[in-house]
Backbone of each chain as ProteinMPNN parsed JSONL, in Angstrom:
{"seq_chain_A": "XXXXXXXXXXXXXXXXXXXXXXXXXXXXXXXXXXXXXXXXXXXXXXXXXXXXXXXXXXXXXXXXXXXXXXXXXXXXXXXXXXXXXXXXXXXXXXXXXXXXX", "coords_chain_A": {"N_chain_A": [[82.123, 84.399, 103.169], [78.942, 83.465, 101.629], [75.709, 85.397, 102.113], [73.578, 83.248, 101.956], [74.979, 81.091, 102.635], [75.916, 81.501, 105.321], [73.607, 81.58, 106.079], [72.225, 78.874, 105.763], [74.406, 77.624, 107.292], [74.016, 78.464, 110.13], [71.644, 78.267, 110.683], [71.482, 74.64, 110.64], [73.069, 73.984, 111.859], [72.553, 75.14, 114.588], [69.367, 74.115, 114.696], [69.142, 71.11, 113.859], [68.072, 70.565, 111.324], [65.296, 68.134, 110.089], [64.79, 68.673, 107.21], [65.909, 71.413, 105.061], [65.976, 73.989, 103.314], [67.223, 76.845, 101.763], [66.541, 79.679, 100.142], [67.575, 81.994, 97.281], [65.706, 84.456, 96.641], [66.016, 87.02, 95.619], [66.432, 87.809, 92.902], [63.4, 88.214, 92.157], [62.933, 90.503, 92.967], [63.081, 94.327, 92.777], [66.27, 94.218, 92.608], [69.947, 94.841, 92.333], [71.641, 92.299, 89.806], [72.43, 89.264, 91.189], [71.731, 89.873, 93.867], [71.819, 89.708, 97.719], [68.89, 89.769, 99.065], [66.568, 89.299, 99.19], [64.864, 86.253, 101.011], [64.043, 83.008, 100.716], [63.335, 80.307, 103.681], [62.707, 77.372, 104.01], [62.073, 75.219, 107.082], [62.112, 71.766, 108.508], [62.04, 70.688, 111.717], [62.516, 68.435, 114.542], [62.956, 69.88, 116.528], [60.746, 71.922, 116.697], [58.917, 71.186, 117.895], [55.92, 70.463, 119.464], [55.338, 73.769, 119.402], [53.846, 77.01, 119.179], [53.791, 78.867, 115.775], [54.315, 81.241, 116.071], [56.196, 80.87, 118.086], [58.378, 79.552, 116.882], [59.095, 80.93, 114.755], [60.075, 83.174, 115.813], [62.059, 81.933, 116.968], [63.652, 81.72, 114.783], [64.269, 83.866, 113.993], [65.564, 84.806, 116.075], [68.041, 83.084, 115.627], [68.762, 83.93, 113.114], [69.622, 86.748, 113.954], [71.975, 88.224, 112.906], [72.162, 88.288, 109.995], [69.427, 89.643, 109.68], [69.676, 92.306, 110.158], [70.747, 92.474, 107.317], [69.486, 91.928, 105.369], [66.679, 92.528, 103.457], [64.212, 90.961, 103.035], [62.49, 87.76, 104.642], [61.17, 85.224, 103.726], [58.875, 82.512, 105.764], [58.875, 78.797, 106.82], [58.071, 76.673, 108.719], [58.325, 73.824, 110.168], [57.403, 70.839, 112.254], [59.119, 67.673, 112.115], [56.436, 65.549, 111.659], [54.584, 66.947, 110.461], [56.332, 68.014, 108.22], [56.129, 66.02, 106.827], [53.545, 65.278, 106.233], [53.003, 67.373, 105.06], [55.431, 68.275, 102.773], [55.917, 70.2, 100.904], [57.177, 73.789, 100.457], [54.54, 77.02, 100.494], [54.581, 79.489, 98.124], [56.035, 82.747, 97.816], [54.844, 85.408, 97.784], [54.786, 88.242, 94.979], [56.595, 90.503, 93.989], [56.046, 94.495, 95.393], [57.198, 96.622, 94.963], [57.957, 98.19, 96.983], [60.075, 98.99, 98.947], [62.605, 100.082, 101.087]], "CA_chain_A": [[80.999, 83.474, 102.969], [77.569, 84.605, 101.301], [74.491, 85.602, 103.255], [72.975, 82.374, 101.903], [75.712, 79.85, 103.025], [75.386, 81.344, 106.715], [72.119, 81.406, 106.866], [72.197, 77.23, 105.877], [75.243, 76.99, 108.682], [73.864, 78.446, 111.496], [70.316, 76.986, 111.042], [72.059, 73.314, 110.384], [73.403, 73.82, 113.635], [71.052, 75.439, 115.98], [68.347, 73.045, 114.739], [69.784, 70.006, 113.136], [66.796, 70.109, 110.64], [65.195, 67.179, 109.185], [64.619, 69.239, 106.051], [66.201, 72.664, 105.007], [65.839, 75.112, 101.886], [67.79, 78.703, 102.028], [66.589, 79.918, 98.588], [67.442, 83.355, 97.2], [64.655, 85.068, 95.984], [66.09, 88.356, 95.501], [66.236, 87.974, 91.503], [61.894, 88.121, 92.031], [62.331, 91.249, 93.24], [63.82, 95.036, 92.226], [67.621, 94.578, 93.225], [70.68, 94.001, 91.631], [71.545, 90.825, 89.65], [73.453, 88.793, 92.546], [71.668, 90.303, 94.925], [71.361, 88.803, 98.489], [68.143, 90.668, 99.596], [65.386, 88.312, 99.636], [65.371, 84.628, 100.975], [62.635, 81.745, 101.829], [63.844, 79.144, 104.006], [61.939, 76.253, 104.667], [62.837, 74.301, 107.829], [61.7, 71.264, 109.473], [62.985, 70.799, 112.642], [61.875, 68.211, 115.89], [62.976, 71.23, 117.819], [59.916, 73.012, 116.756], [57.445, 70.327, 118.292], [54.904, 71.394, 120.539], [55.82, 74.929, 119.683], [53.365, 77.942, 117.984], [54.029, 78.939, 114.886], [55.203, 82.777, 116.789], [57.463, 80.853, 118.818], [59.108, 78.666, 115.599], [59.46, 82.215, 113.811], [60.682, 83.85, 117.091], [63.376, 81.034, 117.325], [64.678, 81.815, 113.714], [64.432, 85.309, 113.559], [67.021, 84.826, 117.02], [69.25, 82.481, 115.57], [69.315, 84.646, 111.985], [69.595, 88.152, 113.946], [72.96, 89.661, 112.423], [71.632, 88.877, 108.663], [68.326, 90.145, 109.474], [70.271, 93.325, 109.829], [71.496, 93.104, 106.247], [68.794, 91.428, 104.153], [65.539, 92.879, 103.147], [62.779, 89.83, 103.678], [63.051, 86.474, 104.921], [60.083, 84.717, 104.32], [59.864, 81.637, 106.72], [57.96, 78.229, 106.869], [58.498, 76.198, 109.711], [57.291, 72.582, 110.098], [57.634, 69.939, 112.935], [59.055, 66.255, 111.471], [55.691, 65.337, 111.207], [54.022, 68.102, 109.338], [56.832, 67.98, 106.795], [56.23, 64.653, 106.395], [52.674, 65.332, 105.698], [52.735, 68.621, 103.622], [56.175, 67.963, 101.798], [56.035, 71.107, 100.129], [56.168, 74.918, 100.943], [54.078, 77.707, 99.547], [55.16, 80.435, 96.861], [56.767, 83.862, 98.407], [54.347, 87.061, 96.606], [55.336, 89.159, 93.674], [56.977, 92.351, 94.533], [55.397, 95.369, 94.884], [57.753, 97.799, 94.842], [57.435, 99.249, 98.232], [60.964, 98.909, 99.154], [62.572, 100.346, 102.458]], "C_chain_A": [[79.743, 84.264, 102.595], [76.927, 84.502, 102.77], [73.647, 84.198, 103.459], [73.842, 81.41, 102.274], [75.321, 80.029, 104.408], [74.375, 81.365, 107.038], [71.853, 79.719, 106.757], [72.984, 76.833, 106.802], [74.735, 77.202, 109.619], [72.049, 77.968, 111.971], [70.409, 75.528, 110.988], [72.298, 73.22, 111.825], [73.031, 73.909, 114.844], [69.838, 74.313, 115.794], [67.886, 72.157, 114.271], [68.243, 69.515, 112.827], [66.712, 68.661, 109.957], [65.135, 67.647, 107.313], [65.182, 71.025, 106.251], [66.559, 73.008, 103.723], [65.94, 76.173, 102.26], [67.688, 79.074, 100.327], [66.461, 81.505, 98.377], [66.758, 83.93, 96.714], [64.836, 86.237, 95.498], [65.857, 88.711, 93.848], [64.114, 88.541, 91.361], [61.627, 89.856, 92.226], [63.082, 93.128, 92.343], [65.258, 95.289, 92.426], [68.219, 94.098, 92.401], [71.121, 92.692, 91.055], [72.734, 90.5, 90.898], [73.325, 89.525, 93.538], [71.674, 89.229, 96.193], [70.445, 90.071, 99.598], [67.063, 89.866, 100.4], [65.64, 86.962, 100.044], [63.721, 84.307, 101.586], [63.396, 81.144, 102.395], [62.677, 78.474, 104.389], [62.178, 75.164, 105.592], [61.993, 73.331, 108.449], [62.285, 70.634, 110.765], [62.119, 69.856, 114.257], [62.476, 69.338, 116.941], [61.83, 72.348, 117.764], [58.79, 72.374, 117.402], [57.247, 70.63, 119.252], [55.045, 72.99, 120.452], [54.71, 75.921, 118.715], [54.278, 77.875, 116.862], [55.061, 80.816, 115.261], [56.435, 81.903, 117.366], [58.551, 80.223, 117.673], [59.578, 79.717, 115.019], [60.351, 83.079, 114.707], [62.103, 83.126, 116.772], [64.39, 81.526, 115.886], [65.107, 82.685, 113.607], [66.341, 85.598, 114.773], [68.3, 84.526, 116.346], [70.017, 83.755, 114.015], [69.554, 86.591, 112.568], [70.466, 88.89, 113.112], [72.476, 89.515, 110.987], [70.419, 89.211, 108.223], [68.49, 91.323, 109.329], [70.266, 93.752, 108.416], [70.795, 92.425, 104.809], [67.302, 92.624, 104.255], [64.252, 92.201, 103.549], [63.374, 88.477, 103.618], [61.399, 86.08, 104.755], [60.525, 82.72, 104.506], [58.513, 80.84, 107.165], [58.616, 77.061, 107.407], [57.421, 74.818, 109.774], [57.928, 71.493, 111.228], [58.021, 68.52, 111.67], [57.975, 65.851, 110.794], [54.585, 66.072, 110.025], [54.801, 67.808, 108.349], [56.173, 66.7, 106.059], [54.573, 64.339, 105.575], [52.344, 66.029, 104.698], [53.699, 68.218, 102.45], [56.758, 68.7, 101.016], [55.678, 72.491, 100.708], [55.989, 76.109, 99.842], [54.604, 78.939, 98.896], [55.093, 81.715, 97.565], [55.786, 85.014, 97.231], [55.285, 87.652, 95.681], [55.651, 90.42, 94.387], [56.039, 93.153, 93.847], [55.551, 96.87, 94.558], [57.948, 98.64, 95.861], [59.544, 99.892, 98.946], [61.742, 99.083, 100.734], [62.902, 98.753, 103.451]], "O_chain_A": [[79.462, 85.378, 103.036], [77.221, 83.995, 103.853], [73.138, 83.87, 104.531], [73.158, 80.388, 102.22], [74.597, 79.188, 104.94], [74.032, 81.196, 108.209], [71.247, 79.236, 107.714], [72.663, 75.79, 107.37], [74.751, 76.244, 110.392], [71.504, 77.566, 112.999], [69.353, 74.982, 111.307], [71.787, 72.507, 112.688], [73.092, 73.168, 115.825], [69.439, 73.699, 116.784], [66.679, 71.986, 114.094], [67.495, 68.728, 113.406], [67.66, 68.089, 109.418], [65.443, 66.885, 106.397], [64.958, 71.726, 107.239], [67.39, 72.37, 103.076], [65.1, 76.706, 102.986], [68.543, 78.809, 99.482], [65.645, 82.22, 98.96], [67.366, 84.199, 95.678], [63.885, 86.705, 94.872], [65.218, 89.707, 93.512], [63.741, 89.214, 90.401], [60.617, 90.455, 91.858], [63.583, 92.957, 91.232], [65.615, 96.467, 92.439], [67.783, 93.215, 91.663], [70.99, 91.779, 91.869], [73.602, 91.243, 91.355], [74.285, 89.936, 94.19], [71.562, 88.032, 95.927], [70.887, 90.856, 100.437], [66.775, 89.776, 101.594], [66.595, 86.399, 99.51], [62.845, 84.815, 102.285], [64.499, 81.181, 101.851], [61.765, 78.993, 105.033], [62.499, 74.096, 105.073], [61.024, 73.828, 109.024], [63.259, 69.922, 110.52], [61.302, 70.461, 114.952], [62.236, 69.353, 118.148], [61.818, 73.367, 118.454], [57.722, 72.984, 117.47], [58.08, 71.063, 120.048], [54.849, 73.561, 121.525], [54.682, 75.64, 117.516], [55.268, 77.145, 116.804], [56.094, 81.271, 114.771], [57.587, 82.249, 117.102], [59.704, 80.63, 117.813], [60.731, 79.53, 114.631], [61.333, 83.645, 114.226], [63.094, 83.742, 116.379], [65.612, 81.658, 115.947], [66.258, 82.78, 113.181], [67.443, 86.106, 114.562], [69.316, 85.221, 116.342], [71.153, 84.211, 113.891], [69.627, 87.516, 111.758], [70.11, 89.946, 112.589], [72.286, 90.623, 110.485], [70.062, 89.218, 107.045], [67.742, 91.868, 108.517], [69.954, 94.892, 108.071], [71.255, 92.374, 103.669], [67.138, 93.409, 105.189], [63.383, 92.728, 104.244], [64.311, 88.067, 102.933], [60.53, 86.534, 105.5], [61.399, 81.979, 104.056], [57.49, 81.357, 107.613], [59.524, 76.474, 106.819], [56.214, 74.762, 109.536], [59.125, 71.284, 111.034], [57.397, 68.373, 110.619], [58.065, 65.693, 109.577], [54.031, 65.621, 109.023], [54.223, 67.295, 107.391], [55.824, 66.592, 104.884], [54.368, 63.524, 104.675], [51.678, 65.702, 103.715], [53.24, 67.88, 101.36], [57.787, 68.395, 100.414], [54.602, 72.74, 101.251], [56.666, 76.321, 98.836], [55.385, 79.419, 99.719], [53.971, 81.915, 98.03], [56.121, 85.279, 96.076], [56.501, 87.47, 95.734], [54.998, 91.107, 95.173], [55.464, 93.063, 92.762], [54.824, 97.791, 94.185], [58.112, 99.839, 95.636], [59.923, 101.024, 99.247], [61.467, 98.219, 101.567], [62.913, 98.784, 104.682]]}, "seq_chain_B": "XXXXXXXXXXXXXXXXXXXXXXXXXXXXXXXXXXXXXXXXXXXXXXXXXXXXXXXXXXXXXXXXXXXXXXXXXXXXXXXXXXXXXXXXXXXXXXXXXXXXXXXXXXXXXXXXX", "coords_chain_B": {"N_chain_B": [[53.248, 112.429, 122.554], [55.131, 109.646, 123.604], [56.366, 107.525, 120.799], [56.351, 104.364, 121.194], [54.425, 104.554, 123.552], [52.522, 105.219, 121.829], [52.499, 103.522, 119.754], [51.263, 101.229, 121.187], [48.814, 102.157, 122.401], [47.504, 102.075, 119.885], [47.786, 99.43, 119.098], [46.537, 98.059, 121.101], [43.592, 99.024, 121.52], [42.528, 98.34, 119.358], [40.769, 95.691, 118.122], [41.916, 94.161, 116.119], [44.589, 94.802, 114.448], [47.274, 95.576, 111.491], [49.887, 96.227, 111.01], [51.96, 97.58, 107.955], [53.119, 97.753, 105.551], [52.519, 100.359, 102.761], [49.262, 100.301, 102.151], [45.673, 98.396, 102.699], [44.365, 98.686, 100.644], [45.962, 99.74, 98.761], [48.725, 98.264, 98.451], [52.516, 98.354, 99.291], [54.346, 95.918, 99.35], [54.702, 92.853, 98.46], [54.326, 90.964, 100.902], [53.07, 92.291, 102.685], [50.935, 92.828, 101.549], [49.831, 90.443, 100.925], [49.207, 89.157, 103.671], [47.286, 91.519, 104.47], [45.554, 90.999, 102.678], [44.368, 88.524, 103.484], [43.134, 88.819, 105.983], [41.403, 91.045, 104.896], [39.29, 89.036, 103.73], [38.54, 87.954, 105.832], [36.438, 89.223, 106.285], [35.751, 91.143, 107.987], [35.849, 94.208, 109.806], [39.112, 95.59, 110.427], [42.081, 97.711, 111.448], [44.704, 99.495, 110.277], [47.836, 100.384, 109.974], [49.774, 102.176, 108.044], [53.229, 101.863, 107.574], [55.094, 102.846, 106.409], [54.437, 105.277, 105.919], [55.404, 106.227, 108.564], [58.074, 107.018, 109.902], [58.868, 107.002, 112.565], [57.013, 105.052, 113.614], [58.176, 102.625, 111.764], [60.542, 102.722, 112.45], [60.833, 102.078, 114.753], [58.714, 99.8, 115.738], [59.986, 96.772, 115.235], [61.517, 96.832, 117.757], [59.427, 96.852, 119.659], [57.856, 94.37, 120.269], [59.699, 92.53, 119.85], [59.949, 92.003, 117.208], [61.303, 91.521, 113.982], [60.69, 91.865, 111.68], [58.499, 93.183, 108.795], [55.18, 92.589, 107.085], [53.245, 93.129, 110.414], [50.846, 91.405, 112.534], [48.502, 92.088, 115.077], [46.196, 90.701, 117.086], [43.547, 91.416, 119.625], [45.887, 92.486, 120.66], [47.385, 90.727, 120.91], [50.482, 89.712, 119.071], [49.981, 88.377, 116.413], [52.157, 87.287, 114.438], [53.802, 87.666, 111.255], [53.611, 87.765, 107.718], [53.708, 84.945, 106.8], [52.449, 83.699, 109.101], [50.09, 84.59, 109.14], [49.272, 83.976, 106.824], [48.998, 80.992, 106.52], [47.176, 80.344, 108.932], [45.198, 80.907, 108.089], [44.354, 79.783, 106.164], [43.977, 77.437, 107.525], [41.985, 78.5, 108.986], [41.884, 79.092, 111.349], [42.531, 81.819, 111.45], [39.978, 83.557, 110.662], [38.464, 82.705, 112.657], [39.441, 84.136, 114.891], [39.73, 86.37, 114.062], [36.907, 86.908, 114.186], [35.946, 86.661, 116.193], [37.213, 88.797, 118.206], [36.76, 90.688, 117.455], [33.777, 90.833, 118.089], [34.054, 90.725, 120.691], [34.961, 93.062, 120.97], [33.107, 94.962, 120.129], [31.0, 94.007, 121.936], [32.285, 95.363, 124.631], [32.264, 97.98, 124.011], [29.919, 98.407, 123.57], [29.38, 98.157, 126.202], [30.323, 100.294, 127.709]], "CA_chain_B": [[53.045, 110.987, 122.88], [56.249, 108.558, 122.859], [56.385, 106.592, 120.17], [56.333, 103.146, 122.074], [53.069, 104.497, 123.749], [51.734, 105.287, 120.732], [52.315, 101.682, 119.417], [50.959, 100.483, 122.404], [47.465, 102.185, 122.177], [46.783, 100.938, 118.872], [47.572, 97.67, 119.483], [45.266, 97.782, 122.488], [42.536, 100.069, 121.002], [42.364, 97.981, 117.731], [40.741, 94.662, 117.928], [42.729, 93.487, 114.909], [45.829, 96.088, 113.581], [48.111, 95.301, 110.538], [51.383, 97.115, 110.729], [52.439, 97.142, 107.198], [54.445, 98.356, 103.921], [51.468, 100.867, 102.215], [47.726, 100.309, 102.449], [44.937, 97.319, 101.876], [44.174, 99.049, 99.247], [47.445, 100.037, 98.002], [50.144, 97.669, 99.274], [53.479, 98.696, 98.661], [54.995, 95.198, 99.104], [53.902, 91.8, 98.708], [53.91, 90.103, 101.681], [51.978, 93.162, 103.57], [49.858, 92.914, 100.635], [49.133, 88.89, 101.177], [48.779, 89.472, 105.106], [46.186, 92.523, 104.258], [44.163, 90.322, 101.675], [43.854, 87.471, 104.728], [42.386, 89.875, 106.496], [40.054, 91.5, 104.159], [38.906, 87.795, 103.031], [37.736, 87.213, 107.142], [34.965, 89.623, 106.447], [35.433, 92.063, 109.346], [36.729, 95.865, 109.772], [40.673, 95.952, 110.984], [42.587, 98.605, 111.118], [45.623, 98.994, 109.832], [49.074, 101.448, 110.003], [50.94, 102.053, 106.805], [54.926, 102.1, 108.047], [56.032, 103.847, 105.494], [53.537, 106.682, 106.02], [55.168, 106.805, 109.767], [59.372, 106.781, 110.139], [59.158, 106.298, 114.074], [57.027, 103.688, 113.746], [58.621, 101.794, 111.052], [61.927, 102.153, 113.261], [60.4, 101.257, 116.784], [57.609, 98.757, 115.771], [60.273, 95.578, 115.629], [61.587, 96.633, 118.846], [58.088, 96.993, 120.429], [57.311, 93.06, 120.655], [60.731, 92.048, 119.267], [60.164, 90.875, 115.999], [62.339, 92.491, 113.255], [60.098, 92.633, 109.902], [57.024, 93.589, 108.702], [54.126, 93.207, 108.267], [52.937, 92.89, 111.95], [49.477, 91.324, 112.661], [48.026, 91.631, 116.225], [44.845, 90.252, 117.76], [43.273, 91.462, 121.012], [46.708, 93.171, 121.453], [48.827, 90.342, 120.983], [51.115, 89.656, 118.137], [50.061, 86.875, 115.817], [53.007, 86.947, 113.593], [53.97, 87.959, 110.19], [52.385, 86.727, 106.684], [53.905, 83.559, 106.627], [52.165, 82.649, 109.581], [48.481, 84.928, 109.081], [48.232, 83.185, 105.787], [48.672, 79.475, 107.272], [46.219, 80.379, 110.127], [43.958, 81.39, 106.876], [44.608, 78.323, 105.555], [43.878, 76.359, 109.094], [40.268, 78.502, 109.424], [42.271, 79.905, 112.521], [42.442, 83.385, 111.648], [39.204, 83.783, 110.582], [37.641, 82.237, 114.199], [40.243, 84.358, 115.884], [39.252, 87.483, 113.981], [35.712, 86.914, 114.343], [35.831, 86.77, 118.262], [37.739, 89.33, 118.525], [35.714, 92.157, 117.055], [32.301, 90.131, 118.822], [34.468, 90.978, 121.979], [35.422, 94.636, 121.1], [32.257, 95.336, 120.288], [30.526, 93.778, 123.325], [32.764, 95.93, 125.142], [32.082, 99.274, 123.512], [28.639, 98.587, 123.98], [28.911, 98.128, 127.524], [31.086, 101.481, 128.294]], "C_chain_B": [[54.655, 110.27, 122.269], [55.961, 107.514, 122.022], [56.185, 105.091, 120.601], [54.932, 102.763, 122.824], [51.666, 104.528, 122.129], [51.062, 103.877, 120.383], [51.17, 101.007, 120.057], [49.545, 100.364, 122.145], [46.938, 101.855, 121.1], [46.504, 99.635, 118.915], [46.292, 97.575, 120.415], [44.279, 98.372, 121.884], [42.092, 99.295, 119.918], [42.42, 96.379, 118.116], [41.455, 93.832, 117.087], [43.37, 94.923, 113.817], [46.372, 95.69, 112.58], [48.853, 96.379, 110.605], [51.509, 96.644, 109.365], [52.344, 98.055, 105.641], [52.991, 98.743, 102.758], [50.103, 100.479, 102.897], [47.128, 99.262, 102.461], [45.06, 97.665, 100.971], [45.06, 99.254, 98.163], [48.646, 99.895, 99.068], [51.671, 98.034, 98.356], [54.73, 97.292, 98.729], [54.446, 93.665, 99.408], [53.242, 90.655, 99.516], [53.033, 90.904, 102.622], [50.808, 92.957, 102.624], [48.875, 91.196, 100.47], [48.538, 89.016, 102.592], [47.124, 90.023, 104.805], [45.07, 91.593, 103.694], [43.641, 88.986, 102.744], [42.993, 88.408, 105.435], [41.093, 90.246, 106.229], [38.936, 89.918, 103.915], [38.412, 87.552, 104.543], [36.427, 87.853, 107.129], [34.938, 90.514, 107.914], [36.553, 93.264, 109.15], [37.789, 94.922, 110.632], [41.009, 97.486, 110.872], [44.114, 98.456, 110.555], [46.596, 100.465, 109.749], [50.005, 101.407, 108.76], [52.707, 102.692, 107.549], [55.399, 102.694, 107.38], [55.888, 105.419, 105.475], [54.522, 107.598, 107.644], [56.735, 106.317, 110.35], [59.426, 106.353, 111.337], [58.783, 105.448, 114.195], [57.818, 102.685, 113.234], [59.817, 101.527, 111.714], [61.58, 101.589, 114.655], [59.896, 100.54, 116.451], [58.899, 97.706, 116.45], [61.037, 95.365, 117.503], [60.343, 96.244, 119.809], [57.802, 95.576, 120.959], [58.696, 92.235, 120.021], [60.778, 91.235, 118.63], [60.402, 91.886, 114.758], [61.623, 92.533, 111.939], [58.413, 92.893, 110.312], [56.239, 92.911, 107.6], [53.923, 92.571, 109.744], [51.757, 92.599, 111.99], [49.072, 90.912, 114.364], [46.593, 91.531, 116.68], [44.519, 90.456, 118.782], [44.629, 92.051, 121.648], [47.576, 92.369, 121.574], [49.221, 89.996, 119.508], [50.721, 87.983, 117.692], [50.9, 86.134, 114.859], [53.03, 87.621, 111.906], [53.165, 87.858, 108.809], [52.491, 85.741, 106.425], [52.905, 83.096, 107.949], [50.324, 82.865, 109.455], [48.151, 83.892, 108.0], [48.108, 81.576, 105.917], [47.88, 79.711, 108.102], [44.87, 80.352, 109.32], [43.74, 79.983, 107.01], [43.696, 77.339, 106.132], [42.022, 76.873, 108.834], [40.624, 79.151, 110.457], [41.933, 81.451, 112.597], [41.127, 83.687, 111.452], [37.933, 83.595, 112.468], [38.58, 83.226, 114.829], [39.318, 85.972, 115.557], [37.677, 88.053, 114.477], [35.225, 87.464, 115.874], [36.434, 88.212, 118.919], [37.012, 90.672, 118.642], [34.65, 91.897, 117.623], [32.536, 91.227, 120.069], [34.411, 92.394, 122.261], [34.301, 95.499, 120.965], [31.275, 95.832, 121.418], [30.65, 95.25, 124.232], [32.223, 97.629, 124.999], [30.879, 99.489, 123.839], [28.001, 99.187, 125.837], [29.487, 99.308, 128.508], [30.069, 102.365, 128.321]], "O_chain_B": [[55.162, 110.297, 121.148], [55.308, 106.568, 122.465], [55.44, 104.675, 119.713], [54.367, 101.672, 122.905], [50.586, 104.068, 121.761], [49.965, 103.34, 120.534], [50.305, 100.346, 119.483], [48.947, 99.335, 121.83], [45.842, 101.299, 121.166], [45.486, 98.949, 118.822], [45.24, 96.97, 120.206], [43.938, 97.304, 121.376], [41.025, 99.715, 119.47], [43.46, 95.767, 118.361], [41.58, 92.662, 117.446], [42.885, 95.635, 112.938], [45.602, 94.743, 112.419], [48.422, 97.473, 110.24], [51.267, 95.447, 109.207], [51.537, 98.76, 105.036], [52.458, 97.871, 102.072], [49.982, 100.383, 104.119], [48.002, 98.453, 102.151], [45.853, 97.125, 100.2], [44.917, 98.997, 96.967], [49.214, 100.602, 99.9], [51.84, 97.984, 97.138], [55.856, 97.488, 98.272], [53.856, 93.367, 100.446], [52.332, 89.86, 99.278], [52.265, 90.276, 103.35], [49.68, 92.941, 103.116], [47.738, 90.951, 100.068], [47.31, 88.975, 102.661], [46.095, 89.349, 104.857], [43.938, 91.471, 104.162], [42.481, 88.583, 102.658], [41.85, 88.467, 104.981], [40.049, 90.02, 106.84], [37.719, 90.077, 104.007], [37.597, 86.633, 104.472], [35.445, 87.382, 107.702], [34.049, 90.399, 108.757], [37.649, 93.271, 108.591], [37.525, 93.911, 111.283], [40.301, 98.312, 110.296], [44.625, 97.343, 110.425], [46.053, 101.535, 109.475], [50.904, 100.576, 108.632], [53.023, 103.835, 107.878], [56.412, 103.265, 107.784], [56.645, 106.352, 105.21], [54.506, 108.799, 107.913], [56.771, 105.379, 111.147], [60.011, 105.278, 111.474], [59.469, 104.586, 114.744], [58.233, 101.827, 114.013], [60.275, 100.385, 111.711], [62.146, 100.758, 115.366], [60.654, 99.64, 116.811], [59.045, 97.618, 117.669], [61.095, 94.361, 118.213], [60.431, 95.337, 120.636], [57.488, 95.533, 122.149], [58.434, 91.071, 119.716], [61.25, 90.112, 118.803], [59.739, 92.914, 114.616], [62.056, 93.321, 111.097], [57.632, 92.859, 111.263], [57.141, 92.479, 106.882], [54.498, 91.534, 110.074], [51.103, 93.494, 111.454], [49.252, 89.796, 114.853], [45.891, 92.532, 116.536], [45.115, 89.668, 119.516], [44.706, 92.168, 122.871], [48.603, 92.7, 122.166], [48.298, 89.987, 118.694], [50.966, 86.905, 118.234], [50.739, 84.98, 114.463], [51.951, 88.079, 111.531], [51.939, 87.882, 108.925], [51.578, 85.216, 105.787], [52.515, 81.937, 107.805], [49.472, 81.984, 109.57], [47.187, 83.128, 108.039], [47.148, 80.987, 105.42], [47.499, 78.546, 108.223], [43.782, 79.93, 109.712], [43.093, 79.296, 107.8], [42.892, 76.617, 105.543], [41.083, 76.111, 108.603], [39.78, 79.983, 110.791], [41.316, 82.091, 113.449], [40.853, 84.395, 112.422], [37.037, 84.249, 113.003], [38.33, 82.952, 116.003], [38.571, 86.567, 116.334], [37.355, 89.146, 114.944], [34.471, 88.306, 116.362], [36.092, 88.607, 120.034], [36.783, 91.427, 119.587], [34.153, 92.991, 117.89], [31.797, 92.144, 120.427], [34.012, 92.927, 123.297], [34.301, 96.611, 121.494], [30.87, 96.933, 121.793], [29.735, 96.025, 124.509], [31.848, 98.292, 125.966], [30.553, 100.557, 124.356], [27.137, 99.88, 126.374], [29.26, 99.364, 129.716], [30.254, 103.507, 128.742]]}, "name": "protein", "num_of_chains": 2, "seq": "XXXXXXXXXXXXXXXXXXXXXXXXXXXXXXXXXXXXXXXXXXXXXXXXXXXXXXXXXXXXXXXXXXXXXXXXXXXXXXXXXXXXXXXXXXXXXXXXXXXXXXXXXXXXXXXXXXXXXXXXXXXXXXXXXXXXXXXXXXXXXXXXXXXXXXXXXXXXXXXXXXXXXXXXXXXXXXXXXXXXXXXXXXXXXXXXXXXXXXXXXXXXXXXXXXXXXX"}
């Protein structure tokens, strides 16, 4: 299974989102074509209500530990039901800068 | 000095730190380089640790407060999260009131030693 299928199974499951986007970004950056380096996900989730924005990032970083191991960057935008429902949309992941590591 | 302490006293020592991938000035990757520019844009000195410059850190930091990427942004010594969440706090007006107080505080302080 890719990096990007389990990362949509085991966040589906841990926090039976109202909304979820696992998008590969790695093409944006310097890695092979078909890489799986980079990802956004965008989740909304009533399991994040009442919760910081550390603890919402905390919670994912847990559930995604073994392919945090084996990716490069995750960037990661977390929204209660209601928030999604208000924003709708999340914001654009930076331009590489080459730094790598 | 162990590495871990090291960490430690920055964090604590440094009203507002940025762990992260090159410099302000010369970021070596884009989301340290969005973080950094939140930052610069509050209008107040930070400091800031280039990871790349510093192998032990870059391997101990995510243990340190157990959060596995970078960049790292802490306030008053605690961890405010990554750049997904500095630049929504931007966003909010948060970070800027957070930063503000912070350095007021550290100041204060310095004054009064």
């Amino acid at each position: 299974m890719s990096i990007q299928a389990t990362i949509e199974r085991k966040l589906q499951s841990a926090l039976e989102p109202v909304h979820l986007e696992v998008i590969n970004e790695s093409h944006m950056h310097n890695v092979p074509p078909g890489s799986e380096s980079h990802f956004k996900v965008v989740v909304a989730s009533k399991a994040f209500e009442g919760q910081p924005l550390v603890a919402r990032h905390r919670r994912v970083n847990e559930i995604l530990a073994e392919e945090l191991q084996q990716i490069h960057a995750l960037a990661l935008h977390t929204y209660t039901f209601d928030e999604w429902q208000e924003q709708g949309f999340a914001p654009q992941s930076p331009p590489c800068h080459g730094g790598g590591g | 000095m162990d590495v871990m302490e090291r960490i430690d006293q920055t964090v604590k020592n440094n009203p507002v730190v940025i762990f992260m991938k090159g410099t302000p000035q010369m970021p070596m990757c884009g989301f340290s380089s969005r973080a950094a520019q939140a930052l610069m844009a509050c209008g107040q000195e930070f400091a800031h640790v280039n990871v790349l410059a510093d192998p032990e850190i870059f391997e101990n930091l995510p243990r340190y407060a157990n959060w596995p990427t970078f960049p790292q942004i802490y306030i008053n010594g605690e961890l405010i999260g990554g750049c997904d969440i500095t630049l929504e706090m931007y966003q909010k007006g948060e970070l800027q009131r957070m930063v503000q107080e912070a350095v007021s505080r550290g100041r204060s302080e310095a004054g009064e030693s």
